[in-house]
C-alpha positions as a printed Julia matrix, in Angstrom:
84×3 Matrix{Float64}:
  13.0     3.28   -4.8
  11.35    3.27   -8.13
  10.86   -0.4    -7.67
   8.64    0.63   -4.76
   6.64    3.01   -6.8
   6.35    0.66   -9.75
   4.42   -1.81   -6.97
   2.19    1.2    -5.75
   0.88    1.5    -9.15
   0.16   -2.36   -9.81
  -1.03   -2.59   -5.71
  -3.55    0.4    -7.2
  -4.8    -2.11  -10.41
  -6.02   -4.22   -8.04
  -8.31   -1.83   -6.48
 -11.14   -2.99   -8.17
 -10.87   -6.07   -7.34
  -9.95   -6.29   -3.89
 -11.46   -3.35   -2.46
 -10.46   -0.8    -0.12
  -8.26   -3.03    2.07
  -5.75   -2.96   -0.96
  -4.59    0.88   -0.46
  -2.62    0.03    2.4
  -0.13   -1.59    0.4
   0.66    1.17   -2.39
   0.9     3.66    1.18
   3.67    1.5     2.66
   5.6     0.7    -0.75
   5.36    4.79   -1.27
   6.01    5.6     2.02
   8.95    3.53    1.44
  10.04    4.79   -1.47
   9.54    8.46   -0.1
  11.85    7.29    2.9
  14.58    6.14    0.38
  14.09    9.39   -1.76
  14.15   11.68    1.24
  17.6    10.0     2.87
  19.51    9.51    0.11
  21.3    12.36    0.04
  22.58   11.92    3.63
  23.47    8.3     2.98
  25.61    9.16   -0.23
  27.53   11.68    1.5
  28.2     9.55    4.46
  29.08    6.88    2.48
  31.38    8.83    0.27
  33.18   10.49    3.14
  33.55    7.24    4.32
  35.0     6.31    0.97
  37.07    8.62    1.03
  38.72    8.09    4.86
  38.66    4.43    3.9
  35.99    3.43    6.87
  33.25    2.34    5.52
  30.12    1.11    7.56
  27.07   -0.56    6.63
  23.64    1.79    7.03
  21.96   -1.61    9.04
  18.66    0.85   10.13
  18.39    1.44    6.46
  18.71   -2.19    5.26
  16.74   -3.18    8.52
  13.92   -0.87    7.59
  13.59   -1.79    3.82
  13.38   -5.53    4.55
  10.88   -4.68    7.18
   8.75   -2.73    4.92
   9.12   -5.68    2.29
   8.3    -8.3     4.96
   5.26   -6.38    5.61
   3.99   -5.61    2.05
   4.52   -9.76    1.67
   2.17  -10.34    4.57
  -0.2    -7.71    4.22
  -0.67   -8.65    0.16
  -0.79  -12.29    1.3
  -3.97  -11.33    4.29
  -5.42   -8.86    2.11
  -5.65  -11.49   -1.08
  -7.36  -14.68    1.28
 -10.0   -12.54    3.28
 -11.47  -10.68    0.35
């Protein structure tokens, strides 16, 4: 999560030099990181419970959705970078 945030604020240095187009990534990587921040809690205590009745499952949506969103701040920094 706050490696998320830590990439909004260097996606926003590059404002100036890469224009508008840029502020999509620092509203995926925050979206992102407000996803994480806002499940948490639910994910803990699932995971603890789980812990604790010795059945532990893997969140896949959760790891699905953070490599998506990674995926697609890679490719939109990558289009965003060549056109301008």
């Amino acid at each position: 999560m706050l490696a998320l945030v830590t990439a909004s604020a260097f996606f926003l240095r590059w404002l100036p030099t890469y224009g508008p187009p840029i502020l999509m990534l620092p509203v995926i990587s925050g979206g992102a990181a407000l996803a994480i921040y806002l499940t948490q809690r639910r994910r803990y205590r699932a995971r603890s419970h789980g812990l604790a009745g010795e059945s532990i499952e893997a969140d896949l949506p959760a790891v699905l959705w953070t490599a998506f969103a990674g995926v697609a701040l890679g490719c939109l920094g990558i289009v965003v970078v060549l056109v301008s």
